[in-house]
C-alpha positions as CSV (number, residue, x, y, z in Angstrom):
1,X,4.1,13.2,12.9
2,X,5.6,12.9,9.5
3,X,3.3,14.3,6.6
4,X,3.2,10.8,4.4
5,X,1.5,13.0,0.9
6,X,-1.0,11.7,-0.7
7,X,0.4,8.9,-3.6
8,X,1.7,6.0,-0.7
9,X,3.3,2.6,-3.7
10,X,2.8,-0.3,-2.0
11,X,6.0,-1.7,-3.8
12,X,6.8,-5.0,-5.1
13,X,9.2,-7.3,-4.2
14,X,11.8,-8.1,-7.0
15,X,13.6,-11.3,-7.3
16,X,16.3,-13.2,-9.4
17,X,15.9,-16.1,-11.8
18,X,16.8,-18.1,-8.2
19,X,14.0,-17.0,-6.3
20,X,16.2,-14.5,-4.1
21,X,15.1,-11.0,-3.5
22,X,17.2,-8.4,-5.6
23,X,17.9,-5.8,-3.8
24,X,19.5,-4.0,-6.5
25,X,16.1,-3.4,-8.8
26,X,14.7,-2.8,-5.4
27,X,16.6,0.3,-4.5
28,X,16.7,1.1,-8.1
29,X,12.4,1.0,-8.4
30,X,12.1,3.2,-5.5
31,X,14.7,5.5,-6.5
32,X,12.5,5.7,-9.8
33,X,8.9,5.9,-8.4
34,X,10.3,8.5,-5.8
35,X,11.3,10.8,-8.9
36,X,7.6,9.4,-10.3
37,X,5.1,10.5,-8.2
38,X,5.8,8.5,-5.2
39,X,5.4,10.5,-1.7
40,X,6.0,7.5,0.3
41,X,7.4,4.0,-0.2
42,X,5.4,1.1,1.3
43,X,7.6,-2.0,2.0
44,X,6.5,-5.8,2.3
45,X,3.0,-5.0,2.4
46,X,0.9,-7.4,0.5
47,X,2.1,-6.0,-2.7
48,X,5.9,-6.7,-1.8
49,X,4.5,-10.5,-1.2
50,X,5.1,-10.3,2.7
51,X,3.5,-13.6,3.3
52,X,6.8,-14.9,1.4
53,X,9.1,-13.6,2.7
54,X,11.4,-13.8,6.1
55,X,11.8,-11.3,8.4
56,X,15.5,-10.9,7.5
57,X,14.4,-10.5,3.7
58,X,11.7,-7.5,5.4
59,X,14.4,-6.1,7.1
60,X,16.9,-5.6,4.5
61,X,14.3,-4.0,2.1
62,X,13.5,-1.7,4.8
63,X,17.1,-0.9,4.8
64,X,17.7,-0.6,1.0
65,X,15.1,1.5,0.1
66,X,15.6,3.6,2.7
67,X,18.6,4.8,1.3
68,X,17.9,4.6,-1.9
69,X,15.2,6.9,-1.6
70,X,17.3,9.7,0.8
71,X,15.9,12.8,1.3
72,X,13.3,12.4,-1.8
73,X,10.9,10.0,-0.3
74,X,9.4,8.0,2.8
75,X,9.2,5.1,3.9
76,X,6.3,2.7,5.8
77,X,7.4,-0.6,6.7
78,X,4.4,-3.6,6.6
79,X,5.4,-5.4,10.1
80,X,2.3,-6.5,10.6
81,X,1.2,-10.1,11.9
82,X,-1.6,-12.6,13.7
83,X,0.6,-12.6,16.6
84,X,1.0,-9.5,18.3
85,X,3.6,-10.5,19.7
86,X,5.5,-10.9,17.1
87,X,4.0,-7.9,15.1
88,X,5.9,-5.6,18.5
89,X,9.0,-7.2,17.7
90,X,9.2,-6.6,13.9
91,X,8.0,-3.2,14.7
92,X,10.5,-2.2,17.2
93,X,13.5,-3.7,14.7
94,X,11.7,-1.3,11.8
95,X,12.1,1.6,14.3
96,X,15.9,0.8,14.8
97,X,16.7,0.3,11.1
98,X,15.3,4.1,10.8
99,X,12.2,3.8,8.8
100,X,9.2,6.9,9.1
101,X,6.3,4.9,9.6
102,X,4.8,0.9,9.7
103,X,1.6,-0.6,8.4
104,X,0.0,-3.0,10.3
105,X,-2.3,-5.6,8.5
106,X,-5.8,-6.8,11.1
107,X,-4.8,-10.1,12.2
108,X,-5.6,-12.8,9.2
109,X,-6.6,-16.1,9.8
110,X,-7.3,-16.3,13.4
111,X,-10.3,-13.7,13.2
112,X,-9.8,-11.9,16.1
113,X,-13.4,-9.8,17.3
114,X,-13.3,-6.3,17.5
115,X,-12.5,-5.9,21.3
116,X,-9.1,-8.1,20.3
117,X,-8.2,-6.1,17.2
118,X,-8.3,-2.8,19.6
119,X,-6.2,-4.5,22.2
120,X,-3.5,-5.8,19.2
121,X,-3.6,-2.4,17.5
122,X,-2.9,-0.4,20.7
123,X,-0.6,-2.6,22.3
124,X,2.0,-2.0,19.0
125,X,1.7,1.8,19.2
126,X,1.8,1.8,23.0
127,X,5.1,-0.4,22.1
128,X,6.8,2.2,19.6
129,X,4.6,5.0,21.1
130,X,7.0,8.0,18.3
131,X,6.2,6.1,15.4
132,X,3.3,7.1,13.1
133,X,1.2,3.9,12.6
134,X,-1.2,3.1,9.4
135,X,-3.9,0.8,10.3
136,X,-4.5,-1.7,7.4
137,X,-7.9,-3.2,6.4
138,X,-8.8,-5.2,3.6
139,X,-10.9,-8.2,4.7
140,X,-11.0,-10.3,1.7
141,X,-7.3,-11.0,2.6
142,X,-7.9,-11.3,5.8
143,X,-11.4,-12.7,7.1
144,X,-11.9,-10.4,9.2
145,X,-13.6,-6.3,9.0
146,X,-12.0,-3.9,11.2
147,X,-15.1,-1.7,11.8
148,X,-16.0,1.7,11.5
149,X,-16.2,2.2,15.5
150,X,-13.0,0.4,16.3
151,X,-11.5,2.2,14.0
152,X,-12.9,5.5,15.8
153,X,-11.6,4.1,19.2
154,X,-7.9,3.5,17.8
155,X,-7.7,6.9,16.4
156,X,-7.8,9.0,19.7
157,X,-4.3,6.8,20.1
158,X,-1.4,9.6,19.4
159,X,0.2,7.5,17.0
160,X,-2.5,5.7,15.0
161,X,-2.5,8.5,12.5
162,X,-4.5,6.8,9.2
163,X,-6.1,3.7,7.9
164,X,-5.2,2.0,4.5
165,X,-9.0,1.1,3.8
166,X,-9.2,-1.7,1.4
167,X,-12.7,-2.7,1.7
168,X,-14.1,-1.6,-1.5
169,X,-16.8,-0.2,0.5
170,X,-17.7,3.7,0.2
171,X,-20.3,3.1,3.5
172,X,-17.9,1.9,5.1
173,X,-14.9,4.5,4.7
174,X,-17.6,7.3,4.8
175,X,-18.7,6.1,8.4
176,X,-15.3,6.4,9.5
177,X,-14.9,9.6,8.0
178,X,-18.0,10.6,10.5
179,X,-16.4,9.5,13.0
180,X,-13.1,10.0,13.4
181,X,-11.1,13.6,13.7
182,X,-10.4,15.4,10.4
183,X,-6.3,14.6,11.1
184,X,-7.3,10.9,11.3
185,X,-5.8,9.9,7.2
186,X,-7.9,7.7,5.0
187,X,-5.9,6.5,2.2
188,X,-7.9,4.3,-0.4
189,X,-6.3,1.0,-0.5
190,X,-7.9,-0.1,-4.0
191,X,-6.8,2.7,-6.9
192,X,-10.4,2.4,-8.8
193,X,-11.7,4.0,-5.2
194,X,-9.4,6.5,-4.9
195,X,-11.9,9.4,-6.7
196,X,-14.8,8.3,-4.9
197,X,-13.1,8.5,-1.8
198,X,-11.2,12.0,-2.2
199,X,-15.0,12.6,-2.4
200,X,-15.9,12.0,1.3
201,X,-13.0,12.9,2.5
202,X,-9.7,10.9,2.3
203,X,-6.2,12.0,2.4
204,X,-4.6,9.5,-0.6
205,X,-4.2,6.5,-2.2
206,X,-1.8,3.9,-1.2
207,X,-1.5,2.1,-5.1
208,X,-0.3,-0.6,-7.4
209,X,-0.8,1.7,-10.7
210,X,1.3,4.1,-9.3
211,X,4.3,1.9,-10.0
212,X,3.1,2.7,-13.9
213,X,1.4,5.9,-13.2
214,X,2.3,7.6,-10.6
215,X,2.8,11.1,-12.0
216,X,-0.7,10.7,-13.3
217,X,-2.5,10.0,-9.8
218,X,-0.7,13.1,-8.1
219,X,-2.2,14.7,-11.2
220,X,-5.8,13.8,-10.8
221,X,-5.5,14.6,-6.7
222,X,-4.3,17.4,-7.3
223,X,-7.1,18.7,-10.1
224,X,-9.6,17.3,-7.1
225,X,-8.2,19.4,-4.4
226,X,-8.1,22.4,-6.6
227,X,-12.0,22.1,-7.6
228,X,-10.9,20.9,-11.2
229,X,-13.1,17.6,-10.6
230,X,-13.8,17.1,-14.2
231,X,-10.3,16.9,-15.1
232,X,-9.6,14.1,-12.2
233,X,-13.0,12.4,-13.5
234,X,-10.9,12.6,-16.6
235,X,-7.6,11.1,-15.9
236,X,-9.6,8.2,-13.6
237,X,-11.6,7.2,-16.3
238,X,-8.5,7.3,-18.5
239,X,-7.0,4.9,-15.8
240,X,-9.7,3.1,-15.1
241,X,-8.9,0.1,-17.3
242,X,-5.5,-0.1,-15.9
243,X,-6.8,-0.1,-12.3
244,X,-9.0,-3.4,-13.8
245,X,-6.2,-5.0,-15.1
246,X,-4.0,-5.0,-12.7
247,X,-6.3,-6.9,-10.3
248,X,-8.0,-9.3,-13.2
249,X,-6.1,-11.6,-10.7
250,X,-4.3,-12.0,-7.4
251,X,-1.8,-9.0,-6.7
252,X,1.4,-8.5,-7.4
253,X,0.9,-11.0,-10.0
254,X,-0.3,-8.5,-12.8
255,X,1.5,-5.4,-11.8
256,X,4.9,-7.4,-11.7
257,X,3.9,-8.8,-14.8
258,X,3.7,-5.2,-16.4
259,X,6.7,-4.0,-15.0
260,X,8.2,-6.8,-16.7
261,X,7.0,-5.7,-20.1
262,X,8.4,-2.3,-19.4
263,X,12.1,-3.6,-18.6
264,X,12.0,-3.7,-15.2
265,X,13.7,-7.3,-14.3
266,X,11.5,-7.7,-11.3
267,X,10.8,-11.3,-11.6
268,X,8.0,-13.5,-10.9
269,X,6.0,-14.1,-7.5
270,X,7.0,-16.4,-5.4
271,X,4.6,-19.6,-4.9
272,X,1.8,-19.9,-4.1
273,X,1.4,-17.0,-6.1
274,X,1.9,-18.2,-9.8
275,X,2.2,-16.2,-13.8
276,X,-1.0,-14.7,-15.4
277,X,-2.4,-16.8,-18.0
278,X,-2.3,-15.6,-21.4
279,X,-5.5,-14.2,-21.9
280,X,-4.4,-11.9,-18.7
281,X,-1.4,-11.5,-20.2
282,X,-2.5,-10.1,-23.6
283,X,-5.4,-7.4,-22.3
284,X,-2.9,-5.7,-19.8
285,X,-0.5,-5.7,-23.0
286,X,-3.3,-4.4,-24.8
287,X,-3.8,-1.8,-21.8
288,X,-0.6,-0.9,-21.4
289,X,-0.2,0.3,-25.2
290,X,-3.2,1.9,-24.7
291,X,-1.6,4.1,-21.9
292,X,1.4,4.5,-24.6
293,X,3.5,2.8,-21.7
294,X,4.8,0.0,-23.9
């Protein structure tokens, strides 16, 4: 199974004045967080504003960044769905179009129990049974908690190789550190966590900041792993307000917002997802200046 690293961008989408993705500053973003600290590129996740876009859109991006980022960089494709039947078939066209890996979301909205997230989870990697699959949890998205013990099930499945594990909950990732096999990949899904969950155990982060600081996160793991732990207590406190102000409301919003301010012609979101108000606005200016990034 492919060796994903430890600092996973859940990328944004880009679009034109026309509310159109733009593939251009797509390929051109990855190409740039790939050369910035990105290991691997994650596509259409929430981030890339999957509930907005079509399939075809999804497919595409899977197809641009892939060769934008050639050789430097990997990518995950989000494929993930309530219907599990319709979460096999976007899978299986990711697997054709070439890319290394997919994330797949729990089931929002239709609050499947436990016993039914298992059986929609397996059924995808017994579908595309040679491509390395990312579980995804983050319940205040999607209603539901994928547990610590279901989670244990799913990993003895060959291909189920990590979980992005976005509940904000240190209990809760630290039980499934106990319980799963020391290959099994926990990846923070929230970049303020990230620290505290090298701590008990976890592989990575798959982040928002590292569109802005990428370098700096493969810095701070790095300083962890090598027992330097006051200089990663360092560069996350450092971060810290950045990690705050990029969620001060409903990602992408903020991050695409900052990008913005940095030259990126990303665009907005599209709705329902709206612009940050002003007094957003000015404190992630005020952060961002902070950071000497603007």
């Amino acid at each position: 199974m492919v060796d994903f690293g430890r600092v996973l961008t859940a990328m944004i989408t880009p679009f034109k004045e026309d509310g159109s993705v733009n593939y251009d500053v797509a390929a051109a973003l990855a190409a740039h967080l790939a050369d910035n600290g990105t290991d691997t590129m994650v596509v259409c996740g929430t981030t890339g504003e999957s509930p907005t876009l079509s399939w075809e859109e999804e497919y595409q991006l899977f197809s641009v960044v892939l060769q934008a980022v050639a050789g430097k960089a990997f990518v995950i494709a989000g494929c993930g769905s309530n219907s599990t039947k319709e979460a096999i078939a976007a899978t299986q066209k990711a697997v054709k179009i070439g890319v290394h890996g997919v994330l797949q979301v729990v089931p929002y909205y239709n609050k499947p129990p436990q016993a039914g997230l298992y059986q929609h989870f397996a059924a995808i990697a017994q579908a595309t049974p040679d491509l390395p699959l990312l579980l995804y949890n983050v319940p205040g998205r999607t209603g539901q908690n994928l547990q610590p013990e279901t989670v244990a099930r799913l990993a003895e499945i060959d291909n189920i190789i990590g979980i992005k594990e976005s509940t904000g909950n240190i209990d809760q990732a630290s039980e499934i550190r106990r319980l799963t096999p020391k290959e099994f990949q926990i990846y923070s899904g929230d970049d303020y966590m990230t620290l505290s969950l090298l701590a008990i155990g976890a592989k990575g982060v798959v982040s928002v900041a590292s569109h802005l600081v990428g370098n700096e996160l493969q810095k701070m793991i790095q300083a962890f792993d090598s027992g330097k732990i006051q200089v990663a207590r360092e560069i996350h406190l450092q971060l810290f307000p950045l990690f705050k102000a990029l969620f001060a409301t409903t990602s992408p919003i903020p991050v695409k917002k900052a990008l913005n301010l940095l030259g990126w012609e990303v665009g907005s979101t599209r709705l329902p997802l709206c612009e940050p108000d002003s007094e957003i606005s000015q404190k992630l200016k005020l952060v961002l200046k902070e950071l000497d990034l603007i």
